[in-house]
C-alpha positions in Angstrom: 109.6 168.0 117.1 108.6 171.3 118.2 105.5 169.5 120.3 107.9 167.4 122.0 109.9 170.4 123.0 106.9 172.1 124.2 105.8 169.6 126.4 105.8 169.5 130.4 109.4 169.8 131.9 110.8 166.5 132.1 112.1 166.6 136.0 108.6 167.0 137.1 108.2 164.4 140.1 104.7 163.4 139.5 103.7 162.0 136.0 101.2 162.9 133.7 98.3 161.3 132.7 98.3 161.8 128.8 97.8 157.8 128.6 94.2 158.6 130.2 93.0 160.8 127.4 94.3 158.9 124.9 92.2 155.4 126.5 89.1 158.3 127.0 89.8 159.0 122.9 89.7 155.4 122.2 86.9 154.9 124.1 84.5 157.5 122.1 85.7 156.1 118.8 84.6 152.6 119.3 81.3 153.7 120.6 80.8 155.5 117.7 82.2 152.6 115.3 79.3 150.0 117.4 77.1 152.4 117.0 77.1 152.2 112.8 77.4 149.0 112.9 74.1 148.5 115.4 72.2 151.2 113.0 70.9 148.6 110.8 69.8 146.4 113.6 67.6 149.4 114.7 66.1 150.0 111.4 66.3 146.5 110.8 62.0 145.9 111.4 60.7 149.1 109.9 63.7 149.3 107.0 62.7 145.3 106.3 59.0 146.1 105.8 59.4 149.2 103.5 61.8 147.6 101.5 60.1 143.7 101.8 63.0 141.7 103.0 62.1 138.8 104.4 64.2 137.2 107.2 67.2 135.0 105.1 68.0 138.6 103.5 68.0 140.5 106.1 70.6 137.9 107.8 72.9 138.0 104.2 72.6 141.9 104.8 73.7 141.6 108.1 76.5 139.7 107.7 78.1 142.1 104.7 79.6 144.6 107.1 81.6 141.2 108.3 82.5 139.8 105.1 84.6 142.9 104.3 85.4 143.3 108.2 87.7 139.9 107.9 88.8 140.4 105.0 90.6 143.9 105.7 91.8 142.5 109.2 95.0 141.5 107.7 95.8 144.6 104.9 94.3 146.6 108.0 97.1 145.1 110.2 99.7 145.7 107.7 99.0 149.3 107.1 98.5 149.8 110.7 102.5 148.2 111.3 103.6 150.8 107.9 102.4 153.7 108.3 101.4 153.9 111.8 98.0 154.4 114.3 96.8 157.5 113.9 97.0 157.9 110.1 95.7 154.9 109.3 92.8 155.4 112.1 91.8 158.5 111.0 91.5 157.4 107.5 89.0 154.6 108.6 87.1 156.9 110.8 86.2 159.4 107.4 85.6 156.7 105.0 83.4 154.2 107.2 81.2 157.5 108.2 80.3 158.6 104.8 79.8 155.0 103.7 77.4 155.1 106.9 75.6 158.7 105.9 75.0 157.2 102.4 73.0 154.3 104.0 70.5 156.4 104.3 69.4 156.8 100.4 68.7 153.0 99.9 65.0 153.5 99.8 65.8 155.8 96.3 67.3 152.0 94.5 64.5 150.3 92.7 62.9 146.6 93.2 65.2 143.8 94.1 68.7 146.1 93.8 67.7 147.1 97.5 69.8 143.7 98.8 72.8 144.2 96.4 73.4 148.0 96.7 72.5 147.5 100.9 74.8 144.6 101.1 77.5 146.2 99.2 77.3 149.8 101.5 77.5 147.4 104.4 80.6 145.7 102.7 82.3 148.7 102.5 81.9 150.4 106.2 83.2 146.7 107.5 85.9 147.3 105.2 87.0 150.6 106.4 86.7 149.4 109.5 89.0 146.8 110.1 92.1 148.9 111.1 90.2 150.1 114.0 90.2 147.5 116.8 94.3 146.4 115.8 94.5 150.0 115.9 93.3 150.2 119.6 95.1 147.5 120.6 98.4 148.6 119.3 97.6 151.9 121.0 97.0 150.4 124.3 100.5 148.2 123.8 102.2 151.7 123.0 100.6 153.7 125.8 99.6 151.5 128.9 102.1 149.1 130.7 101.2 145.3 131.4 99.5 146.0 135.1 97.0 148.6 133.2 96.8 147.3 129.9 93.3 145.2 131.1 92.0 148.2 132.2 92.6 149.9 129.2 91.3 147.2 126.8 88.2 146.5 128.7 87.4 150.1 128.3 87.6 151.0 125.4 85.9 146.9 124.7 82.8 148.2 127.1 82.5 151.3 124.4 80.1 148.4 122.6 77.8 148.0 125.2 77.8 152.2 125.8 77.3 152.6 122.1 73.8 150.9 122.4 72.9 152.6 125.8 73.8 156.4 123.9 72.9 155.5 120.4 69.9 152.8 120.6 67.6 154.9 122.2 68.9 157.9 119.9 68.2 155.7 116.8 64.9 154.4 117.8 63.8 157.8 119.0 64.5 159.2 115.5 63.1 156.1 113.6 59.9 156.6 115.2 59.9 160.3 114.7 61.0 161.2 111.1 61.8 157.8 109.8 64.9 155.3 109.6 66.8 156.7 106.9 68.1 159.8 109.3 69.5 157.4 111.9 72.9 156.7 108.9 72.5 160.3 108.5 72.9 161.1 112.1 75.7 158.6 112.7 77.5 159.1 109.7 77.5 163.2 111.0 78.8 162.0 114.4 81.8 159.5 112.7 82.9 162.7 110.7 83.0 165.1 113.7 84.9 162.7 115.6 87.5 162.1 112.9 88.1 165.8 114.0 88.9 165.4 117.4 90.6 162.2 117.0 93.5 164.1 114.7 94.0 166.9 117.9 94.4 164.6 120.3 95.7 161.2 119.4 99.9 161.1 119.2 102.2 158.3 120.0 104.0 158.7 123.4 107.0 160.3 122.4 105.1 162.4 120.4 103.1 164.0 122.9 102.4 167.3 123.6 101.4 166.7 126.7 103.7 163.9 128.1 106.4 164.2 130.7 109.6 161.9 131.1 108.4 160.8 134.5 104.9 159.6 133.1 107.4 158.2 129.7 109.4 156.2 132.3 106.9 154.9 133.9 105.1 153.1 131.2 108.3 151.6 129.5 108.6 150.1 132.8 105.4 148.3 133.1 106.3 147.4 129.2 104.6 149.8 127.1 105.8 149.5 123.6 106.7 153.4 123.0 108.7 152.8 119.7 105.7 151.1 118.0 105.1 154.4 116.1 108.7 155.5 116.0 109.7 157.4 112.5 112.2 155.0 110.7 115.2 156.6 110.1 116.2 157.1 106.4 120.0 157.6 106.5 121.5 155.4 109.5 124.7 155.9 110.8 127.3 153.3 109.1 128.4 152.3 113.1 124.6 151.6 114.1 123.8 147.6 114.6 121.4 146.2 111.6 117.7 146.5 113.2 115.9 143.3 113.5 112.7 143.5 110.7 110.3 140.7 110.2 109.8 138.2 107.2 105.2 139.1 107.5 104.9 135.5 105.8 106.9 134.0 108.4 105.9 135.6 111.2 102.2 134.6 110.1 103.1 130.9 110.1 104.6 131.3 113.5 101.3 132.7 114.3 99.2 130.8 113.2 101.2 127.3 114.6 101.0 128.6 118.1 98.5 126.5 120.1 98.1 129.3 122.5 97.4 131.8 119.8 95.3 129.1 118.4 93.0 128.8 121.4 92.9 132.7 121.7 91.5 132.7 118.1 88.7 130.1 118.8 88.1 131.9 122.1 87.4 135.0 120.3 85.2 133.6 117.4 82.5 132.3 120.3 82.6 135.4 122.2 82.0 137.3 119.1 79.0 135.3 118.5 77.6 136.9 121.3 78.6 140.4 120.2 76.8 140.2 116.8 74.0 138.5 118.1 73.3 141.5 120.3 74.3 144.3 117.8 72.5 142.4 114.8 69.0 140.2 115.7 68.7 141.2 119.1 66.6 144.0 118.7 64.7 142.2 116.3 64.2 139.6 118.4 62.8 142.3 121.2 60.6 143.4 118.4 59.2 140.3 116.7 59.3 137.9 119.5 58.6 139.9 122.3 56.3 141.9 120.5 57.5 145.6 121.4 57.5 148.7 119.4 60.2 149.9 117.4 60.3 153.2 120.3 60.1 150.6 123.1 63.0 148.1 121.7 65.5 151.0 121.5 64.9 152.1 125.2 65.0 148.8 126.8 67.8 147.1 124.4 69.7 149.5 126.5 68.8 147.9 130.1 71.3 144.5 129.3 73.8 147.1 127.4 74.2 149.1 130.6 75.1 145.9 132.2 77.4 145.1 129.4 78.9 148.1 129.9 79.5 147.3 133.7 80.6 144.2 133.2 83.1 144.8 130.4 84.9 147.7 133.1 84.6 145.3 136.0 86.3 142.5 133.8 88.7 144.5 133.1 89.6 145.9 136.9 89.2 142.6 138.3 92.0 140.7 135.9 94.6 144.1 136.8 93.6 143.8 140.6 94.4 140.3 140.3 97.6 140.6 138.8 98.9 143.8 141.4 97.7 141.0 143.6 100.6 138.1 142.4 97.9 136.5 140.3 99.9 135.3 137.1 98.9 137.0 133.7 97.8 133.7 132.5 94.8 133.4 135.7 94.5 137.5 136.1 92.7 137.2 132.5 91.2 133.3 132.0 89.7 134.1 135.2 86.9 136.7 134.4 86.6 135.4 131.0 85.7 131.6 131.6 83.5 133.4 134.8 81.6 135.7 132.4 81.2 133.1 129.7 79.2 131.1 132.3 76.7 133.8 133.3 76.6 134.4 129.2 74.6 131.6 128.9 71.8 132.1 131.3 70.1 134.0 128.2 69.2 130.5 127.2 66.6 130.9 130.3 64.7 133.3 128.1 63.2 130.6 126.1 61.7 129.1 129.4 59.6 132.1 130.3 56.7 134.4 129.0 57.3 137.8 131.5 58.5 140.5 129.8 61.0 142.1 132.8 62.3 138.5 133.5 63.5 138.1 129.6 65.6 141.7 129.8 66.9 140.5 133.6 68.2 137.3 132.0 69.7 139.2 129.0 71.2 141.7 131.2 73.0 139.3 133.4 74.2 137.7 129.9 75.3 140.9 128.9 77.3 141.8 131.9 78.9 138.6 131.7 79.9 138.4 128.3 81.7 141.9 129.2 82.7 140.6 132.0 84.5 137.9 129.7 85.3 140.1 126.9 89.1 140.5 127.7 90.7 139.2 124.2 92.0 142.5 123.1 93.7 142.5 126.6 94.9 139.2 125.8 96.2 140.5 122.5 98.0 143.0 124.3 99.6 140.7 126.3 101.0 138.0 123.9 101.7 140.2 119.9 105.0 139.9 119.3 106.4 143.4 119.0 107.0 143.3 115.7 104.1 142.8 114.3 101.8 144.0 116.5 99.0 145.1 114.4 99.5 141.9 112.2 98.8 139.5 114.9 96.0 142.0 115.9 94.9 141.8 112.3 94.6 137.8 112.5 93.2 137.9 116.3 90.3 140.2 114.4 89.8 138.1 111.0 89.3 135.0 112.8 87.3 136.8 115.2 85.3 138.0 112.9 84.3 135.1 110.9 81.6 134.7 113.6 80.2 138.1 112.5 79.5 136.3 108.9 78.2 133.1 110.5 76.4 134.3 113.1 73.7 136.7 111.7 73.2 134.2 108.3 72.6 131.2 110.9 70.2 132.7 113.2 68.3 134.0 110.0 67.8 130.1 108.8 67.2 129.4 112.3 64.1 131.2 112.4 63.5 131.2 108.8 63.1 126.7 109.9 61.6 127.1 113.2 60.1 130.3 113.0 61.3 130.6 116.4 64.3 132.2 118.6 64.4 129.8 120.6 66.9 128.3 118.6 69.1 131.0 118.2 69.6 131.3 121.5 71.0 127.9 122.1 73.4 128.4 119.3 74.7 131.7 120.8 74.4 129.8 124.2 76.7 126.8 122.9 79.4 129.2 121.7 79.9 130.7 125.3 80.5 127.0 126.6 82.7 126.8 123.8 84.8 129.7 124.6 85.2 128.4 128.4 86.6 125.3 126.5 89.2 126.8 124.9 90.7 128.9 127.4 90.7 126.0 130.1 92.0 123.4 127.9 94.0 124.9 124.2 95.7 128.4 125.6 97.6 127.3 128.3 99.7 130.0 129.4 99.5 133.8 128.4 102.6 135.1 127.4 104.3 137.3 124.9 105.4 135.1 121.8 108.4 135.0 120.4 108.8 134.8 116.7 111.3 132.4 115.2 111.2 134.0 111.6 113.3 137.7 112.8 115.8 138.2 110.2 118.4 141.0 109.8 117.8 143.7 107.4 
């Protein structure tokens, strides 16, 4: 390719750093991709009144983005391992932003069509969605060797926490000023721009404009997966060796039989719980139990996002500082993760007191430390087999996922019984514990897996 040619001369002693921008890249995209999925949790008060939902809806509402989110984990995978990151990416970044934009006309449906019409726009971003986080990970395998890879998936993990720190205040600012319906039609603007610059500046490794062999070398080294992306090669020469290609069905039961894959999965499904409850009720829950304004809840929902945000990069410098250090993979990463699931659940503390700046302390120091322990897309990284890396990816998400149904519809009957959050905190509290469980007693150790079901072609 004439980009490859073009690139820096290959003798150069010092490497590159194309792998940075494409982590920086990765890191915009998934702030933008949190923040349309927090948009409704911003509205959620004002766009509840005008529309009179009452609390179970709004948690049925919530949880449509997730219903479609697992589902397309799998075909998201799938298309991810045919056709390749950034086409498939880009794809997902037009059609989830004008799903997004549209959002913003629900008030024109009439009477009770509001929940179907809402629910079914939600349905659709999640579905559009669900290439995007096997899509980072596959990048991350394909750019980053093992010693960085943590790094890399923590960062472009802690774009959640950054996405309510730039967007929250953005969307609560504009609610309060000309009304809820522009904050889709701000994000959905922003998803659409950013499909733009994702197309100049995402390309696999060997594709690279900017690339040299030294920086090339060096992350096939460390184990960076350069091929992932590689164009298959239509007429073969009759002396080349049969390539090895995967039976999916197989390599799915192989998946899903692994015990350390299994405890990976749970793991992920209680940490997610904490995810949606802060990108879904938890700015309700600043408004309506805490009884701030709608201006003041988007401000200060930022405060324990910032320390997300620091957590989820310290996470993941402290598991690649402890592996440069002779740590082994499996302790570099269950260490920060079973640490930052125990700080997770001081936000059970909230219940216990009335102060207003002690509630967003103990929030934020739940929020650093579920970032702290939010290294499963690292641990992804680490143990997808090769072959079917944005399958396994897929999987790791659907399962992952299924909290994002649960969690929003069970904290809606939760206060809907006790017309209290109280409740839902413990719940979200109990998963952390849960997650601790799993990595300390079902993974075992972190390694690559090896799939029995490789045939020839």
């Amino acid at each position: 390719m004439e980009q490859v040619k073009d690139r820096a001369v290959a003798t150069t002693a010092q490497p590159t750093h194309a792998r940075y921008w494409i982590v920086a890249m990765l890191f915009l995209i998934t702030s933008v991709n949190y923040g349309d999925r927090a948009t409704l949790s911003i509205v959620g008060d004002p766009m509840s009144h005008a529309l009179g939902l009452d609390t179970i809806a709004m948690g049925y509402i919530f949880s449509g983005f997730s219903w479609a989110y697992v589902i397309g984990q799998i075909p998201g995978g799938l298309l991810l391992d045919k056709f390749g990151s950034k086409r498939v990416y880009l794809f997902s970044i037009i059609t989830w932003s004008i799903f997004t934009f549209v959002q913003g006309f629900i008030d024109l449906f009439p009477g009770s069509s509001v929940i179907s019409v809402l629910f079914l726009l939600r349905f659709m971003v999640g579905i559009c969605e669900s290439p995007a986080f096997p899509g980072n990970s596959r990048i991350v395998a394909a750019w980053f060797p093992a010693q960085e890879r943590g790094t890399a998936s923590a960062i472009f993990n802690a774009a959640q926490y950054f996405a309510t720190v730039i967007f929250a205040p953005i969307m609560g600012w504009l609610t309060h000023a000309v009304g809820w319906n522009h904050v889709f039609f701000f994000m959905g603007g922003v998803g659409l721009v950013c499909a733009v610059i994702w197309q100049k500046v995402i390309y696999a490794p060997k594709q690279h404009p900017s690339i040299n062999d030294a920086e090339l070398k060096y992350i096939e080294a460390g184990g960076a997966l350069t091929n992932l992306d590689a164009p298959e090669q239509k007429n073969k020469p009759a002396n080349v060796q049969p390539e090895v290609v995967v039976s999916k069905k197989e390599a799915i039961k192989d998946l899903m039989s692994s015990r350390m894959m299994l405890g990976i999965y749970l793991g992920q499904y209680c940490i997610n719980a904490l995810t949606y409850f802060f990108i879904t009720w938890f700015p309700v829950y600043l408004v309506q139990a805490r009884h701030m304004s709608i201006l003041e809840a988007g401000f200060i929902a930022a405060i324990p996002a910032i320390c997300g945000f620091l957590g989820g990069i310290s996470g993941g410098i402290m598991s690649d500082f402890f592996l440069s250090r002779g740590v082994s993979l499996t302790w570099a990463r269950k260490i920060p993760i079973i640490g930052g699931m125990l700080l997770s659940t001081s936000m059970v503390a909230c219940n216990y007191i009335d102060t207003g700046w002690m509630v967003v302390g103990f929030m934020a120091l739940a929020f650093f430390g579920k970032g702290v322990g939010a290294l499963g897309w690292a641990v992804m990284s680490d143990t997808a087999p090769k072959e079917v890396a944005g399958l396994s990816g897929g999987i790791f998400n659907t399962v992952g996922n299924l909290s994002g149904i649960v969690t929003p519809i069970a904290i809606g009957y939760i206060i809907a019984a006790t017309g209290s959050f109280n409740g839902a905190l413990i719940y979200v509290g109990i998963h952390a514990l849960v997650a601790i469980f799993s990595y300390l007693v079902i993974v075992g150790k972190i390694e690559r897996l090896n799939l029995s079901s490789l045939i020839k072609a």
